[in-house]
N, C-alpha and C positions, 0 to 999 in steps of 0.2 A: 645375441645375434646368431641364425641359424648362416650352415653353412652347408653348400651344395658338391657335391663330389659330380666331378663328369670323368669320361672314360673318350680316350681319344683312340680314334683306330689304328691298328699297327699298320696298317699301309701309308699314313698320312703321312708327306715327305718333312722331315725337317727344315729348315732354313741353312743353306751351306754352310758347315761346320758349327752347326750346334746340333744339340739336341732338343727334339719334343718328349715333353713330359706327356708319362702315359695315362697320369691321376691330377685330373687335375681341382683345388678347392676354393670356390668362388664363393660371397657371400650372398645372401638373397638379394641384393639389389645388382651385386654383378652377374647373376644368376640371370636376371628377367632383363637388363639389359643385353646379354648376351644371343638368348633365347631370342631376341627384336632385333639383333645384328644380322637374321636368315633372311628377313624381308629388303635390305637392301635399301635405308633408309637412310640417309642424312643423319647426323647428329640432331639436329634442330628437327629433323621431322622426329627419331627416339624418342628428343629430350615431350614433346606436344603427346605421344602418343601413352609414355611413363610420368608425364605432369614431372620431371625433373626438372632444374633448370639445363642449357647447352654447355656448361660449363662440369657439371655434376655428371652429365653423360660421359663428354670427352676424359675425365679424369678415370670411370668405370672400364671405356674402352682403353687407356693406354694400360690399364690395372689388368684385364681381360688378356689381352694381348701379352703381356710382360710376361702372366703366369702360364699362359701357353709357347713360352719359348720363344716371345719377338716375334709371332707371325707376323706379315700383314693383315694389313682391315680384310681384303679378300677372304684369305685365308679361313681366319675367325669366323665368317659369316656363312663359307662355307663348313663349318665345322657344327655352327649354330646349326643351318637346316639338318644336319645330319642329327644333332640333339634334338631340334624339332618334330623330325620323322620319328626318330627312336620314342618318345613320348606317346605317338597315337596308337590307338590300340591297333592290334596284330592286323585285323581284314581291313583297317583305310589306309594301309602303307602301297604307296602308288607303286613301289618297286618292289615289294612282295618279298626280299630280301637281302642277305648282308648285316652285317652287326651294324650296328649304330652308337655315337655318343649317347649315355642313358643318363637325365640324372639320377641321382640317387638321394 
C-alpha cells in the first residue's frame, strides 16, 4: 500500500484546543478521495465519481478528517483545493501564489 504525505499550511487554524498536524500520511485511496473533497461533492456523488461504494467513501472521509486533527468536512475540502492547486504546474495556478498543501 503506497502512502501519501501532505503538508498543511501554517496559517491553517486549528479546531479550539487542539492541534493541526502539520505532516500529514494518507493512503492512496484516502489520498484521491481527499483530493475530490475540493469539488464539494456529496458522499454519494465521491463514492459515483471514485466507483467506491457511499459507505467506503464516508469511512475515507471520517479517516481523512481524524488525521487532520478533527477538522470539519469544510475545512478538509478546503484544505483539499489547496492540495489541488499545489499539484498544477507553476503558470495554471489562478493565484499566482502562497505555499500550498503538496503531495508528495
Amino acid at each position: 500500500m503506497r502512502v501519501v504525505s501532505f503538508s498543511i499550511p501554517a496559517w491553517f487554524p486549528p479546531r479550539t484546543g487542539e492541534e493541526v498536524r502539520r505532516e500529514v500520511q494518507l493512503t492512496e485511496q484516502e489520498s484521491a478521495v481527499f483530493l475530490c473533497l475540493a469539488t464539494g461533492a456529496s458522499n454519494a456523488e465521491l463514492a459515483g465519481e471514485l466507483q467506491l461504494s457511499v459507505s467506503t467513501v464516508k469511512f475515507h472521509v471520517h479517516n481523512i478528517r481524524a488525521k487532520l486533527g478533527g477538522i470539519s468536512r469544510l475545512q478538509a475540502c478546503l484544505l483539499a483545493a489547496l492540495a489541488r492547486e499545489g499539484t498544477r504546474p507553476r503558470g495554471h495556478s489562478a493565484s499566482g501564489g502562497g505555499a500550498a498543501a503538496v503531495p508528495r
